[in-house]
N, C-alpha and C positions, 0 to 999 in steps of 0.2 A: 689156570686160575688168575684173575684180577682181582687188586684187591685197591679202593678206593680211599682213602685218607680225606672227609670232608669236614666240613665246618662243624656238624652238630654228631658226627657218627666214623664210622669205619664200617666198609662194606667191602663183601668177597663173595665171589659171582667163581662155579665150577661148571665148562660149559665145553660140549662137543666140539668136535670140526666144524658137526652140521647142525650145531646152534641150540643141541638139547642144553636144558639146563641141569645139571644133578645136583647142584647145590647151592644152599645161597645160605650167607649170615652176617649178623652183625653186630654191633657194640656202639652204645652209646656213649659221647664226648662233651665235656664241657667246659668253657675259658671263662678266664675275667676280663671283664670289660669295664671301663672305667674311662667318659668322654670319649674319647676318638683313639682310645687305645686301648688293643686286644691282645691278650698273650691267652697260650694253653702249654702245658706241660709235657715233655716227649714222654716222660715216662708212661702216661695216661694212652697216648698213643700205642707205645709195645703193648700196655694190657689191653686196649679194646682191639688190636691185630690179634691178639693168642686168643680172645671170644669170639671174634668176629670167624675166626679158621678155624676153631674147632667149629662150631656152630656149622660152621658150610656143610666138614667133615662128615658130622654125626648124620648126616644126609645116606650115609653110605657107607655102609662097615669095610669095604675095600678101597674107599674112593680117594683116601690116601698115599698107595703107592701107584695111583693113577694117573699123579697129577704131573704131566710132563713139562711145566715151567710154569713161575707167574712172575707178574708183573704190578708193579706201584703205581700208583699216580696221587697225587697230592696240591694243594691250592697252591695256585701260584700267587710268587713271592713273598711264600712262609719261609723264616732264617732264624735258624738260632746256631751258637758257638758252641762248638766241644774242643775238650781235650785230644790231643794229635790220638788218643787209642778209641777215639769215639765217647767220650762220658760230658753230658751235656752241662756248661759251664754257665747256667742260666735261663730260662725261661723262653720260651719261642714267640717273636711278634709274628702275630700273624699275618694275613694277605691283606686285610683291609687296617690295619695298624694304622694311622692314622700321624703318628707323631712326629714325621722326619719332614715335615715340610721345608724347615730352610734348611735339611741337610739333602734334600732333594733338588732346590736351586742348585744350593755349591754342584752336587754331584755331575747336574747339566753345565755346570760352565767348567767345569774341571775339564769334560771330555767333548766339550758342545762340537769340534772339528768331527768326531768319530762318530757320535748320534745325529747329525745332520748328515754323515754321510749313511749312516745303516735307518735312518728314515725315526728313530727313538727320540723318545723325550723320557727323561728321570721322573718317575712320579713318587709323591711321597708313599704310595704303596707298596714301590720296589721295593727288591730286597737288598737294592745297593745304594739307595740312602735311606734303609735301616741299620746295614753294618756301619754306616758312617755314626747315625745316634750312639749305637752299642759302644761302637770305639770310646767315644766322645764322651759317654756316659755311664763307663763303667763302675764307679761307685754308687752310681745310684740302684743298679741291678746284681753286679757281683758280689758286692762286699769287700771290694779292695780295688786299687789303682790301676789306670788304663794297662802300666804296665806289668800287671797281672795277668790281663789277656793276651801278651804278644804271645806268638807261637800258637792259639788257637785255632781249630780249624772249622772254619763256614762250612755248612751246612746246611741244608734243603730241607723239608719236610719229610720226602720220598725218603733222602739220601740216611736219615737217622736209623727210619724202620729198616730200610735192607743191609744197614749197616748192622742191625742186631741181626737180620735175620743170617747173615755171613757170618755174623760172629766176628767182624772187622770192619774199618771204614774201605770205603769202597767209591769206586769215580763216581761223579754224577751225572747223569745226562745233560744235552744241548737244551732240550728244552727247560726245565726247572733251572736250569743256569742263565737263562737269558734274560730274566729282570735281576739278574745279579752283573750286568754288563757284560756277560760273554758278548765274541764277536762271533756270529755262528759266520759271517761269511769266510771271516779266515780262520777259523777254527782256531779262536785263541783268548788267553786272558788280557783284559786291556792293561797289564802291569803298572804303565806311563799314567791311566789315571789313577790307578789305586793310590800311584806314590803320591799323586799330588795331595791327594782327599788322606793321606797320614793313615793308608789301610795296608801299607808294606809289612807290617811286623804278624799279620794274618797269612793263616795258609790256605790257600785258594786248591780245592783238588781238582783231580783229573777230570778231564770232560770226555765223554764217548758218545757216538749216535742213539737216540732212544733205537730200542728190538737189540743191545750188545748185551751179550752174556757177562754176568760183571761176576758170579760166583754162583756158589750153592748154599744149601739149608745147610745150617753148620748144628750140630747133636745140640747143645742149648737149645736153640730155637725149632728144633723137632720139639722138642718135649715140651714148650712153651704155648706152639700153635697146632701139634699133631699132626704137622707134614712130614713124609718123610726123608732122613738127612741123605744130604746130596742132590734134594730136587734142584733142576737149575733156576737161578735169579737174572729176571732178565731186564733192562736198565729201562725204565718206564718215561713218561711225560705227564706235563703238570693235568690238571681237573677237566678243566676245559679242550685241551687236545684230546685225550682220553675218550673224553664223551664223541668227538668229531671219527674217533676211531669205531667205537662203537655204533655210531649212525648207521655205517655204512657208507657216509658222502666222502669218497675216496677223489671223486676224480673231478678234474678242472671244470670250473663253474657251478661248481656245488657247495653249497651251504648251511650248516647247523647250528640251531639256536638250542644253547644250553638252556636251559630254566630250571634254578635250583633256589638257594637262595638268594643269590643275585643269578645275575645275566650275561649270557657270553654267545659270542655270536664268533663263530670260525667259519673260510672257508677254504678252497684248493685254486693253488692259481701256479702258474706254469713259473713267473720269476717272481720274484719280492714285489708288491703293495706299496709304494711309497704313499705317506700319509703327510704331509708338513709339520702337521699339529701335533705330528706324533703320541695321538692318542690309539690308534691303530699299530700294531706291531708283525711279526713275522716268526712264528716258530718255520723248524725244518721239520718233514714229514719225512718217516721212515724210509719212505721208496724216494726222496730225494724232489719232490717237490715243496713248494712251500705253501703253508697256513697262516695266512693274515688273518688276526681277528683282533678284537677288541672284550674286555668286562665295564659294564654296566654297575652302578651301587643298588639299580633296582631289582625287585623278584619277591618270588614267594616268603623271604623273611618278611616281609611286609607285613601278608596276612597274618602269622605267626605271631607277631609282635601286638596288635588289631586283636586278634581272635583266638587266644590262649585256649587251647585244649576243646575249641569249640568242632561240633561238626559241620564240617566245609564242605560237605554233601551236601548237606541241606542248603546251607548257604548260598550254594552255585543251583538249587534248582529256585530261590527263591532270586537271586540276580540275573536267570534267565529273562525274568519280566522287566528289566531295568535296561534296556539296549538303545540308547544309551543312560547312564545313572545321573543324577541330577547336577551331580557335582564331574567335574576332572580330576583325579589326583595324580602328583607326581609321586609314586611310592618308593623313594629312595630307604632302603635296609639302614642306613646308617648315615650321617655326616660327608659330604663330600662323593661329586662325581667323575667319573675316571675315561665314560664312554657312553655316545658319542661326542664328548666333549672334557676337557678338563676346569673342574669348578671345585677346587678344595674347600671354596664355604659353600655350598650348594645343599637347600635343608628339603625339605620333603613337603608338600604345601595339597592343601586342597584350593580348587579354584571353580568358580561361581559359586550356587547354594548348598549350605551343609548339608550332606547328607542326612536324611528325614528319617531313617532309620539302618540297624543291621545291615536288609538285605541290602541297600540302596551304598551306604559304606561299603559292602563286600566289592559290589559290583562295581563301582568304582575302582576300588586297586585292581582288579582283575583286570579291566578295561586299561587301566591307566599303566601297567605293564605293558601289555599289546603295543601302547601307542609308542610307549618309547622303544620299543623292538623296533614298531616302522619308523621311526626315525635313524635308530640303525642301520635299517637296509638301506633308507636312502643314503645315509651317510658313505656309502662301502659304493654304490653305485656312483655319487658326487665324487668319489677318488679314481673312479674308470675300470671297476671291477664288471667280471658278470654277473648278474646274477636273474638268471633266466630259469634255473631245472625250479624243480618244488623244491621247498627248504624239510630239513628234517629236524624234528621237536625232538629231543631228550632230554633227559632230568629229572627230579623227582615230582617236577609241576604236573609230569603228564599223565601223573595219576587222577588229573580230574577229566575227563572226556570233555564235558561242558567249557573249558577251559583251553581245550587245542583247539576246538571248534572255534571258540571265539576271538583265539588267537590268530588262524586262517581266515576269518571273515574280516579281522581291521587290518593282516595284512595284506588281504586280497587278491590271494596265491595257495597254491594246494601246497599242502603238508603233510608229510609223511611219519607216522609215529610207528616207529620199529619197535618188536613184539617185546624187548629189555632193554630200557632205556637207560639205563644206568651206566656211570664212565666204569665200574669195575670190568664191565663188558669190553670197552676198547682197552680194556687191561689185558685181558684173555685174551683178543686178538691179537696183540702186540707181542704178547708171550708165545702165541703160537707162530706168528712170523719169525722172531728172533731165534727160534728153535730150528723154525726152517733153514733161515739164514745161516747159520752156525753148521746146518748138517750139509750145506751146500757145499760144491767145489772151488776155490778160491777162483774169486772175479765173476763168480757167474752173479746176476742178477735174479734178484728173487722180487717179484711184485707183491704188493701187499694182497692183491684183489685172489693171485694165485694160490697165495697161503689162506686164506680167510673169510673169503668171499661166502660160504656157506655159512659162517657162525653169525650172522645179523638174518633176522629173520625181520621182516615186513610186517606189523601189527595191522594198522590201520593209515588207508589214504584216506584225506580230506580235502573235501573242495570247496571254495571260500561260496559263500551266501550272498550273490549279488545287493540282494536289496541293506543287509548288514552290515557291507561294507560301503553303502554309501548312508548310512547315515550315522559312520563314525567320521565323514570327512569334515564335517564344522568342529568336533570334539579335537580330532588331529590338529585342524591350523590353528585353533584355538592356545592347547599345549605348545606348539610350537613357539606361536607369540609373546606366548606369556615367559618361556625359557630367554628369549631374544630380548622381550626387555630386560631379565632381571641381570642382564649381561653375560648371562653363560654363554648360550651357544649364539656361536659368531652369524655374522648377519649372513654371507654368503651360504650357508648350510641353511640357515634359515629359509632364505630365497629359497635353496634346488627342492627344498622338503615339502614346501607349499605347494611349489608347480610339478614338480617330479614325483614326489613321496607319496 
């Protein structure tokens, strides 16, 4: 079983070796937002996890003591504090939290020798200049003095939910730790800057490889979610790896584009990505390769935000006539962009003529998605990356057919939309690797593809629309320029995206 921790829901996906699904469910989530700051409540999280897994459950009156492991994943760098026994001392900023900008400078120049060598840059999204805000600003969220929170312990998004579901706090993985300054190359916490940035009096916990058995369902948490106790818990990775697990694109020179509410593009490459700009990063993959990707502030919140409650069926068959729509837009979800470029005042603009109506608006953001995805690819290819195979789409975007298609035509490359595109799916996979691994012979090596390979099944290939894709290339350099003046993206990427992209 995987089970999804996202921005607007909780999702749990029960799924074979060979890729049946026998269950699925979920639960609905909601934060306050307020400016460029988002918080949501863990407690909100454990109840839409206990709906989200009954819900899968009721799928299958035996399908309970079936379930041979699961696995979390959760947005990266969500952070809130608890108490050393787990009990949340506070509110959770979320991944796109917005507020730690100049606790984001300091944090880079605390550690700027260790992020220019691990290829990082501190973004005010991290969740390691959020702990520095939190530290900082304890009266304003706790109700009492900084030194109220010393002896706290950080905390992941993942790390909460499996921490009830043990019925104890428990390590957290390498991935969900890495916008919290883990070092994954040397497998350690960077202490030297905590002390500088005055985050010594926090307890930083343990770190293990995502697929490590970190415990089981503790009797609470049976009777909470209706699994049952003793299932093993297997130590997961953040939203966007998840979904990269789920693809199926395992192996060197392959690529996936999340599309949820924002954007995330991972792919696999044999050693670390180095990026300068360090808007680019590097999780570690399971089987011991690594996943360079980057998040985008744009994606389908866009339309969401646009088109409340409307049907986007219809919508996407009337923006089929719009290729291209009159206008350009940069559809940024929120304030501030994170990938391909870092531009914390970065707003969301339409450019040439206002859209004329609905359908011409829809297709617009639709469109203006696409472009900024190729501009991601060129961006990963400008750093000296492959990226030759077809990309693979998941996320909950790729519920629009009209909409992968049109995504392959401006990227002008086939794409592959696997038959469950959902990251709770690279949750199950993860879970059934870590299982494997676990019942393995110490030192032997387990491959991911070995364990898993059957549970991704192939939906739909698509292949780009020659003439479609050339007549988004004036809309492309168009977007590109217009980003280039307003000073975001730097001129050199500029360049490669015109003549390369």
């Amino acid at each position: 079983m995987g089970v999804d921790l996202g921005t607007q829901g909780v999702r749990a996906l029960a799924v074979t070796a060979d890729g049946r699904v026998l269950g699925r469910g979920s639960a609905g989530l909601t934060g306050h937002r307020e400016g460029n700051r988002h918080q949501q409540l863990p407690a909100d999280w454990w109840s839409a996890v206990g709906t989200a897994v009954r819900r899968t459950l009721a799928a299958d009156g035996t399908l309970s003591v079936r379930v041979r492991g699961l696995s979390v994943c959760s947005t990266s760098g969500t952070v809130l504090l608890t108490s050393p026994d787990g009990a949340p001392v506070g509110p959770a900023l979320m991944y796109d939290d917005g507020r730690a900008e100049a606790e984001a400078g300091e944090a880079q120049e605390a550690g700027a020798a260790l992020w220019d060598e691990l290829g990082l840059r501190i973004q005010p999204s991290w969740a390691l200049a959020k702990l520095v805000w939190l530290a900082r600003h304890a009266d304003q969220w706790s109700g009492g003095p900084r030194s109220g929170i010393d002896g706290s312990r950080v905390c992941h998004q993942a790390d909460y939910v499996v921490g009830r579901l043990a019925g104890h706090p428990v390590a957290t993985d390498s991935s969900h730790a890495l916008k919290t300054g883990y070092d994954l190359h040397r497998a350690a916490w960077p202490t030297h800057v905590h002390d500088r940035l005055g985050l010594d009096g926090l307890r930083f916990p343990d770190v293990v490889p995502p697929g490590t058995v970190l415990g089981t369902v503790c009797r609470d948490a049976a009777a909470h979610t209706g699994l049952t106790e003793g299932t093993p818990i297997v130590a997961g990775m953040t939203d966007g790896c998840a979904a990269q697990l789920g693809s199926g694109a395992w192996g060197v020179g392959q690529w996936n584009s999340v599309l949820g509410t924002t954007l995330v593009l991972k792919g696999v490459t044999a050693t670390p990505l180095r990026d300068p700009a360090g808007v680019l990063y590097n999780h570690r993959s399971p089987d011991g390769h690594w996943l360079p990707g980057g998040a985008s502030s744009v994606g389908a919140g866009a339309l969401t935000k646009a088109f409340p409650g409307a049907d986007l069926a219809r919508l996407d068959r009337l923006a089929a006539t719009r290729e291209p729509a009159r206008a350009i837009a940069y559809p940024l979800v929120a304030s501030g962009e994170r990938f391909p470029f870092l531009a914390p005042d970065a707003e969301a603009f339409i450019l040439g003529s206002a859209p004329e109506d609905d359908a011409d608006r829809h297709a617009a953001l639709l469109q203006g998605v696409a472009l900024v995805e190729r501009l991601c690819l060129a961006y990963i290819r400008l750093l000296g990356a492959p990226v030759d195979a077809a990309v693979t789409f998941t996320g909950g975007a790729t519920r629009s057919p009209y909409w992968n298609q049109l995504r392959a035509d401006i990227l002008g490359r086939p794409a592959i939309v696997p038959e469950q595109t959902d990251p709770a799916l690279g949750m199950a996979v993860l879970a059934a690797h870590g299982i494997a691994r676990a019942r393995a012979a110490d030192g032997v090596a387990v491959p991911l593809a070995s364990t898993s390979r059957g549970m991704v099944r192939t939906g739909a290939v698509l292949d780009p629309r020659p003439d479609v894709t050339r007549r988004f290339a004036e809309p492309f350099a168009a977007l590109v320029g217009e980003l280039e003046r307003r000073g975001w993206l730097p001129r050199t990427t500029a360049d490669y995206a015109r003549e390369h992209g």
